[in-house]
C-alpha positions in Angstrom: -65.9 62.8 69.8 -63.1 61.4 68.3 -60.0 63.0 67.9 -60.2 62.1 63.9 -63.6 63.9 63.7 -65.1 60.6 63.2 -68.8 60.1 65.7 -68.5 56.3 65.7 -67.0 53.6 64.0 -63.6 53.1 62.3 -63.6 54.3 58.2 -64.7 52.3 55.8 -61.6 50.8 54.1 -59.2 52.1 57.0 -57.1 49.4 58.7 -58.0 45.7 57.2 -54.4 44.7 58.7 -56.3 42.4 60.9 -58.9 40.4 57.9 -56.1 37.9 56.8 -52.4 37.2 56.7 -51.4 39.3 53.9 -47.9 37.6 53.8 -49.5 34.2 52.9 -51.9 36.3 50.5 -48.8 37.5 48.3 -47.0 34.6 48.1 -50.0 32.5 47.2 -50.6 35.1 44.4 -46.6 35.1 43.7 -47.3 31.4 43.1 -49.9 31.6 41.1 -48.4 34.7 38.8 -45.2 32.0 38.4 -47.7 28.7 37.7 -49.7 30.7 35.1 -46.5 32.2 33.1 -45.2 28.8 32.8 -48.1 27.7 31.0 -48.3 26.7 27.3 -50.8 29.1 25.0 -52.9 25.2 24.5 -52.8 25.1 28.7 -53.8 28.7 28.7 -56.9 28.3 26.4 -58.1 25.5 27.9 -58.5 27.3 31.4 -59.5 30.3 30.1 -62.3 27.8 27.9 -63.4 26.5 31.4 -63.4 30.0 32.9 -65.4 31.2 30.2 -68.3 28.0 31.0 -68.1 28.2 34.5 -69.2 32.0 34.3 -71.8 31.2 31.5 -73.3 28.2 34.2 -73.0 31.2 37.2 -74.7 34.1 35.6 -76.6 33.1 31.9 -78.3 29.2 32.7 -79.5 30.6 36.4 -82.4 32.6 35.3 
């Protein structure tokens, strides 16, 4: 047995260090946090007016 007390496996949501470069992650979300502040309210609505039809066409029009 495992010194942890675990029979097999690792835990779920342990150590997801290895999935993807976290350091690219953050600064793509940094950039994206910057883009979207920078944004007129007009700019704003209009993605959040695509957002809003591109989630009706996913989950309302498919059944």
């Amino acid at each position: 047995m495992d010194p942890s007390g675990r029979k097999w496996g690792r835990a779920p949501l342990g150590d997801v260090s290895n999935c993807q470069d976290q350091g690219s992650r953050n600064l793509k979300l940094q950039k994206e946090r910057v883009r979207n502040a920078a944004m007129s309210d007009e700019q704003k609505n209009e993605r959040n007016k695509k957002r809003r039809e591109a989630y009706l066409c996913l989950h309302i029009y498919k059944y």
